[in-house]
C-alpha positions in Angstrom: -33.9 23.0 56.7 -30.0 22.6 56.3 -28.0 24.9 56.5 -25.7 25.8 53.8 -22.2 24.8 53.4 -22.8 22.2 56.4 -20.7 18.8 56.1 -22.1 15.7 54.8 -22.4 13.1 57.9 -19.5 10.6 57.9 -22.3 8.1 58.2 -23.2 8.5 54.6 -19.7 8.5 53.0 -19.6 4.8 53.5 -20.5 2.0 56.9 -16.9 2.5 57.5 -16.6 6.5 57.6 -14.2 5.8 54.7 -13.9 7.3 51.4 -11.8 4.6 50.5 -14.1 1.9 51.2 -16.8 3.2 49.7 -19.7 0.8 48.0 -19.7 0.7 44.1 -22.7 1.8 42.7 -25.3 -1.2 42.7 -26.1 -0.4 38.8 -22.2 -0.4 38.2 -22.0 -4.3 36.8 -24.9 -2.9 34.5 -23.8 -0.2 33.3 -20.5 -2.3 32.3 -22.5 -5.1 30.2 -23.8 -1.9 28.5 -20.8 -1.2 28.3 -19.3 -4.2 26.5 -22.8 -5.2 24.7 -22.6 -1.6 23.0 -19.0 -2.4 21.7 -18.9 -5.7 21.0 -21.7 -4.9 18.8 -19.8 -2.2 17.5 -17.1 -4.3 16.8 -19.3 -6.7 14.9 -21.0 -4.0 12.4 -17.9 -2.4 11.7 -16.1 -6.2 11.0 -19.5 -7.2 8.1 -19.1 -3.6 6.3 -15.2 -4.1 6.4 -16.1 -7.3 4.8 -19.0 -6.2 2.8 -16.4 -3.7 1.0 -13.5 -6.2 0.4 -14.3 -8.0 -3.8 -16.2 -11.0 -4.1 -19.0 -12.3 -3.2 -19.9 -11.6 1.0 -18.8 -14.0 3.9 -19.2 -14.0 7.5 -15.8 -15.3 8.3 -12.4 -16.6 7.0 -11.9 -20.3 6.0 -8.5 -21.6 5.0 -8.3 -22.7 0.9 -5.2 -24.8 1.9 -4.1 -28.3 2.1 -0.9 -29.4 3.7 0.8 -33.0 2.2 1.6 -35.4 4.8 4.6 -36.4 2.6 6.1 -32.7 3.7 5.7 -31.7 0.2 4.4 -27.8 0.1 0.8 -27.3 0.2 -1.6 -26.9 -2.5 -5.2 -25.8 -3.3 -8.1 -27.1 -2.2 -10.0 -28.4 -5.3 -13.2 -27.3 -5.8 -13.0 -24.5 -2.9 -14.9 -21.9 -2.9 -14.7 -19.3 -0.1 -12.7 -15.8 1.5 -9.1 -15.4 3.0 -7.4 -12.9 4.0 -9.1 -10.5 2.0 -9.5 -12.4 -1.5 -12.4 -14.4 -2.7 -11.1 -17.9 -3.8 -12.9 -20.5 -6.7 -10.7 -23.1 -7.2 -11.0 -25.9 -9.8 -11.0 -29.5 -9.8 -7.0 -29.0 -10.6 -6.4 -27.1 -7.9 -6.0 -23.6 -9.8 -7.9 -20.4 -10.0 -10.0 -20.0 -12.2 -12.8 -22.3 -13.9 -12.7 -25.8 -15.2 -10.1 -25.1 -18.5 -12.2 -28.2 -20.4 -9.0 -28.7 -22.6 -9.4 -30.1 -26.4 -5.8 -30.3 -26.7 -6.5 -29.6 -30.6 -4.3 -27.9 -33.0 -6.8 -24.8 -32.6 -6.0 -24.5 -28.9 -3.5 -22.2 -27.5 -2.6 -23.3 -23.4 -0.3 -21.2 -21.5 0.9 -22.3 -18.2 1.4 -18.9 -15.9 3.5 -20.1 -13.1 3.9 -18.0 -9.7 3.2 -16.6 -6.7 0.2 -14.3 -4.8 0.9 -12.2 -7.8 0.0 -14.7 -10.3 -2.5 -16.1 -8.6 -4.0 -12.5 -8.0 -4.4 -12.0 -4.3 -6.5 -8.9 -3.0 -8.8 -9.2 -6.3 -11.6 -11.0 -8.2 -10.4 -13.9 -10.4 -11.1 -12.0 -13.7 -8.5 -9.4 -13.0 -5.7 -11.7 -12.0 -2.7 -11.7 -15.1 -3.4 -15.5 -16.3 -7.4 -14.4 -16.5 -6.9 -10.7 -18.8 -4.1 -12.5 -20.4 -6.6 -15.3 -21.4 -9.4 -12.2 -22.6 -6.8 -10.1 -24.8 -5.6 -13.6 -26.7 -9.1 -14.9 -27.2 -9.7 -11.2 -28.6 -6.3 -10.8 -30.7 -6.6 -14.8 -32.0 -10.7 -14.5 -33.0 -13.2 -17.2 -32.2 -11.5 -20.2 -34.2 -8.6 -20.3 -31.5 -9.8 -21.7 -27.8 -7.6 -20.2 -25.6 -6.5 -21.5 -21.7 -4.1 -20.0 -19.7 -4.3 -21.7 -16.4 -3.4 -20.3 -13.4 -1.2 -22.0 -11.1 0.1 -19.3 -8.5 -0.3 -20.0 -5.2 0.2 -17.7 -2.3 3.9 -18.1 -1.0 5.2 -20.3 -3.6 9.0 -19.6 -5.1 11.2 -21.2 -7.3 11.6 -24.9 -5.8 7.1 -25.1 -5.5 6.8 -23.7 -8.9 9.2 -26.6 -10.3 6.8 -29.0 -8.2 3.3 -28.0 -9.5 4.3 -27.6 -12.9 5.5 -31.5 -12.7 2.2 -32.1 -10.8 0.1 -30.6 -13.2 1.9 -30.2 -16.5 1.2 -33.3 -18.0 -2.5 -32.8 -17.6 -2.0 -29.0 -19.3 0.2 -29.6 -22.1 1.0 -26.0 -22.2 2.6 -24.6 -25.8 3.6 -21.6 -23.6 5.1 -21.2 -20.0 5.1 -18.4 -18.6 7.2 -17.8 -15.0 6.3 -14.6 -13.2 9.0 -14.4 -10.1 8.6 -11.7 -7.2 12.1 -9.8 -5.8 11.5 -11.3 -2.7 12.4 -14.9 -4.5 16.2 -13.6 -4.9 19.5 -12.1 -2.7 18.6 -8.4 -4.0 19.3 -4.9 -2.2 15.9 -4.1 -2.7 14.4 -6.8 -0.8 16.9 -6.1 2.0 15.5 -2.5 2.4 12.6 -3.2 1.9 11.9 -5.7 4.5 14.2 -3.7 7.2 12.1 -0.4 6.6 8.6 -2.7 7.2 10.6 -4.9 10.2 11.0 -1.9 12.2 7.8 0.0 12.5 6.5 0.1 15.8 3.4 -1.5 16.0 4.7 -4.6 14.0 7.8 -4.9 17.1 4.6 -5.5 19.4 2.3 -8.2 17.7 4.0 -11.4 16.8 3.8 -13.1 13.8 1.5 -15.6 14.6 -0.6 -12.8 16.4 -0.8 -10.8 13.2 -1.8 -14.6 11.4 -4.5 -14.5 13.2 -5.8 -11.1 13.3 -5.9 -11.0 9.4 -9.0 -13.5 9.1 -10.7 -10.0 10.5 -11.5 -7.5 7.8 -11.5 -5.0 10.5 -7.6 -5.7 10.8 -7.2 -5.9 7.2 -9.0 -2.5 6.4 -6.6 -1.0 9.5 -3.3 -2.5 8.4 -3.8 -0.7 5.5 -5.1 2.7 7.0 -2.1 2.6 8.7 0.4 2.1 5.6 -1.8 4.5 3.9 -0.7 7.0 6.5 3.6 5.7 6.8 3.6 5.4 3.2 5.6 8.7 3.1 7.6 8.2 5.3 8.8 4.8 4.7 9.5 5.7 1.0 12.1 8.2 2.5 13.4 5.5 4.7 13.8 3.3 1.8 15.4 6.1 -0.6 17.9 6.6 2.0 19.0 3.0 3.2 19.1 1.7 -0.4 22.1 4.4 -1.5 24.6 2.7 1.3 23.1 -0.9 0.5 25.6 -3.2 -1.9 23.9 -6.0 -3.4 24.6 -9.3 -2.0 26.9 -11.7 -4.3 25.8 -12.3 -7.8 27.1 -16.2 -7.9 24.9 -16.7 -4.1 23.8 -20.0 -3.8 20.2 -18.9 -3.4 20.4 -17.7 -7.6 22.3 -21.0 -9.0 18.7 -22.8 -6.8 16.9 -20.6 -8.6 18.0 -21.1 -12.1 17.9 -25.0 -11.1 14.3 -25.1 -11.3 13.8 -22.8 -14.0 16.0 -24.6 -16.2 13.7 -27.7 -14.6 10.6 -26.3 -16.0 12.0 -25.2 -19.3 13.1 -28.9 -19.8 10.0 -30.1 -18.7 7.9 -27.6 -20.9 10.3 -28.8 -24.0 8.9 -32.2 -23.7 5.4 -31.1 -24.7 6.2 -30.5 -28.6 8.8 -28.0 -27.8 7.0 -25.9 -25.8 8.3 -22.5 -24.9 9.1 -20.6 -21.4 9.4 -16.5 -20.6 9.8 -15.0 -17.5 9.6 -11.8 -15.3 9.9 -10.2 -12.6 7.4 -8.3 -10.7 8.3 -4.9 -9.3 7.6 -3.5 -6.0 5.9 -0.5 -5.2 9.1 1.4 -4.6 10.7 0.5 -7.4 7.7 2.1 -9.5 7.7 5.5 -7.2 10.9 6.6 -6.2 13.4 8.4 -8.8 15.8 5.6 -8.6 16.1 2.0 -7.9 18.6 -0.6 -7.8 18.8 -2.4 -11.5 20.6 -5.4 -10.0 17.9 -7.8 -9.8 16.1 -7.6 -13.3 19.9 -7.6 -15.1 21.1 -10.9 -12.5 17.4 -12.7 -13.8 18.4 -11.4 -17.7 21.7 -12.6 -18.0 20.4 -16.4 -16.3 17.6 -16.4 -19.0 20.4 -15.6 -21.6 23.1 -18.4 -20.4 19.6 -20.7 -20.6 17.9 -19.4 -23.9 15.2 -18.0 -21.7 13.5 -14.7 -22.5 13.1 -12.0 -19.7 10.7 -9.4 -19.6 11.5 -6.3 -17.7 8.2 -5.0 -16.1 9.6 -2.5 -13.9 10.2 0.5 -16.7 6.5 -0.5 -18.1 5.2 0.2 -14.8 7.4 3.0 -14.1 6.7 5.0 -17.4 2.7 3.8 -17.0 2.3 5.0 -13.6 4.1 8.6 -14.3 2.3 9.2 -17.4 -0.2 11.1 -14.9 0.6 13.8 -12.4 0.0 12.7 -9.4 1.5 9.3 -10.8 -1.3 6.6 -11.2 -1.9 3.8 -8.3 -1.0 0.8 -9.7 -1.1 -1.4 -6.3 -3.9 -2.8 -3.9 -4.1 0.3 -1.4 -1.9 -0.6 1.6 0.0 -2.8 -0.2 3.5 -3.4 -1.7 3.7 -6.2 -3.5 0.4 -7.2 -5.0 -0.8 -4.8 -8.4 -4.3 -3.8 -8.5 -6.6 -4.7 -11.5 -4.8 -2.0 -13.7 -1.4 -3.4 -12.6 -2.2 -7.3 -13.9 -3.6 -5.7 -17.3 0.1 -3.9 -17.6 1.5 -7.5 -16.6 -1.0 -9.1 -19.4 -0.1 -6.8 -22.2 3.2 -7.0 -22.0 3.2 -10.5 -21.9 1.2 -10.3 -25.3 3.4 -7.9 -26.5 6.5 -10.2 -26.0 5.0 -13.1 -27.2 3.9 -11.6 -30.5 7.5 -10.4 -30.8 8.9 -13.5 -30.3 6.1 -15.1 -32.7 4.8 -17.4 -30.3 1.3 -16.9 -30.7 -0.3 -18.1 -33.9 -1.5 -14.6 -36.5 -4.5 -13.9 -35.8 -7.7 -15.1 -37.3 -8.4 -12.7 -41.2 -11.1 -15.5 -42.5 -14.0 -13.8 -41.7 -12.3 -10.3 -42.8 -11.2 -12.2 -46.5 -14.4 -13.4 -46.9 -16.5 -10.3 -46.4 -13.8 -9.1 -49.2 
């Protein structure tokens, strides 16, 4: 029997006496597959019910809705594509828009409204119904009664700014005939203080200084990544607002006459001429607003008034959707959300319906849309 307290024989610490070079375990290697097995699998439940949550239909992984010209023109949709990216479920037509087949009459009785745009005309981060063009399309088709076919097609595509929307509404006006355009730009198309702040505030944060860009391109076909990215500005979103209110009081607005605005209003004025060879045909714009803009207790003006006085030199009208979102959103205490969560750009469904009824409202004030349908009311008379 051994006595208590007695030393351990050197012989067992190791065939070298030393604790230093003492044999791993032999089930070590084991014991690390577990290891990795357990996580990776892990990893791979948690990525299909971060998927399983994002809208549309489910899909195991990411495929790219894109095609790039060899002619170095801009790239377009995909017709006929049908798939997820980067968190939104795409069905694109034989055009190469959103939406379904628009099976055009091009009859006296049909009503076609070209909406022109970004990710925020095309709807990114929700289903296809919810998008602007789509609700615009539903409260028309309701105002107008059955014995108006209405189409608003969708041509916003993720990235797009003034110079690509010139270029797909040459590609694919003729084929739409539109008797309405409608141009929905995003801040981040013009020289404005807002932008500035905005994208210094978001340039900064920490973990965005350690994963590149093309890292973070490639990390966002995960859901996983998606659902953390916004956790994460869930969490700042406080913060950053703060940063933002406070940077944007010492910020001047960059020159009013900047090259990048006369570009600009060179392709509106483009589209507007193109849209007037179509029996007159008639273009509106706006501008969408950011989140901070909606939020905060002030923002900088400069922007919306720059786009309004272009649209009056060129006959244009200009919606201003900033106050419609501003006194929408406050109407509630705590203010409603408004925006995809973890997002600053992109509205949610609510948000496009604000987009959709003002756009009805400013296109029955200008009397662009025909009266609507009393036939069947008369006759019941």
């Amino acid at each position: 029997m051994k006595e208590p307290g007695r030393p351990r024989p050197l012989s067992r610490l190791g065939k070298t006496g030393s604790m230093g070079a003492m044999r791993l375990p032999r089930n070590l290697p084991r014991k690390l597959l577990i290891s990795f097995t357990s996580l990776l699998l892990l990893f791979v439940v948690g990525e299909l019910i971060a998927r399983s949550l994002e809208p549309g239909p489910f899909s195991l992984w990411d495929r790219s809705p894109y095609i790039h010209y060899d002619d170095g023109r801009a790239y377009r949709h995909r017709p006929t594509f049908e798939g997820r990216w980067d968190g939104t479920w795409y069905s694109i037509n034989s055009l190469g828009m959103r939406g379904p087949e628009l099976n055009l009459t091009l009859g006296p009785d049909e009503l076609r409204i070209a909406c022109i745009g970004d990710s925020c005309t095309f709807g990114k981060g929700v289903l296809e119904e919810y998008s602007w063009p789509r609700q615009l399309e539903h409260l028309l088709g309701e105002k107008l009664g059955p014995d108006h076919h209405v189409v608003c097609a969708n041509l916003g595509v993720n990235g797009y700014s003034g110079a690509t929307y010139e270029r797909i509404f040459a590609d694919l006006g003729d084929q739409i005939r539109p008797n309405i355009v409608v141009v929905g730009y995003n801040l981040n198309d013009f020289p404005n203080a807002i932008k500035a702040v905005d994208e210094k505030v978001f340039r900064e944060r920490g973990l965005r200084k350690l994963l590149s860009q093309d890292l973070r391109d490639k990390l966002g076909r995960l859901a996983l990544y998606r659902l953390a990215r916004q956790t994460y500005y869930r969490i700042k979103r406080g913060s950053d607002w703060k940063k933002i209110e406070e940077l944007a009081k010492g910020t001047a607005e960059g020159s009013l006459d900047s090259e990048v605005w006369r570009e600009q209003e060179r392709h509106l004025v483009a589209i507007r001429d193109q849209a007037l060879t179509y029996g007159g045909a008639k273009t509106i714009v706006f501008l969408f607003p950011y989140e901070s803009q909606v939020y905060l207790d002030s923002y900088d003006t400069t922007p919306i008034e720059r786009l309004k006085e272009i649209g009056a030199r060129n006959q244009i009208p200009v919606i201003d959707l900033a106050e419609t979102f501003r006194s929408y959103a406050r109407s509630e205490d705590p203010p409603k959300e408004l925006f995809l969560p973890g997002d600053r750009y992109h509205p949610g469904p609510e948000g496009y319906y604000l987009v959709a009824r003002r756009v009805l409202e400013e296109l029955e004030r200008l009397g662009w849309i025909p009266q609507e349908n009393r036939n069947s009311e008369a006759g019941e008379r």
